[in-house]
Residue, then its C-alpha position, 0 to 999 in steps of 0.5 A: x374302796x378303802x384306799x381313799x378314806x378321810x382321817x375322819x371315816x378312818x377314825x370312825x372306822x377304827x371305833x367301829x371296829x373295838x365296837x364290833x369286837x366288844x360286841x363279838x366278844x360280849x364285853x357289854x359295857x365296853x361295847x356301849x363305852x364304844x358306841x357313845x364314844x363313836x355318837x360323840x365322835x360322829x357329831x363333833x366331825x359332822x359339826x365341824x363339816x369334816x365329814x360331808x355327802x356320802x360319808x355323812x349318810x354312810x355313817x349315819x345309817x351304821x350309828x342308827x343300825x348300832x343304836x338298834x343292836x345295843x338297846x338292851x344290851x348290858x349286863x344289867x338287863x341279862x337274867x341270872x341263868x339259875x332263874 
C-alpha cells in the first residue's frame, strides 16, 4: 500500500497528517494553516505533472472532504460559552 509512494504523495501525506493532528487537537488555526499549505502543495505538484492518475484522484477527493470539514472551523466562528 504504502511501500511505493512517490516523494509527492509522501509529502502530501505528511501535511495531511499535521492537518489531522491539529484538527484532533482543535488547534483551529493551525489546522486551516495546514490545509492552504496542502491546496498550495496539491497544485503546484498537479501543475508540474508530478503527481498523475490515481494519486491525482486519490488526493483530490481528500482536499474536497478537508475543505468540507474546515468550513466554519476557526475560533472566530465559535461562540463564547457564557452565551
Amino acid at each position: 500500500m504504502g511501500l511505493f509512494k512517490s516523494n509527492a504523495e509522501r509529502m502530501l501525506d505528511e501535511i495531511i497528517q499535521r492537518l489531522h493532528m491539529n484538527m484532533s487537537n482543535n488547534y483551529k488555526d493551525n489546522a486551516q494553516d495546514n490545509f492552504k499549505q496542502l491546496q498550495e502543495t496539491f497544485e503546484s505538484l498537479r501543475d508540474s505533472g508530478k503527481l498523475k492518475g490515481k494519486a491525482l484522484t486519490k488526493y483530490e477527493g481528500i482536499l474536497e472532504d478537508y475543505r468540507e470539514k474546515l468550513k466554519g472551523y476557526s475560533h472566530k466562528d465559535q461562540k463564547p460559552y457564557w452565551h
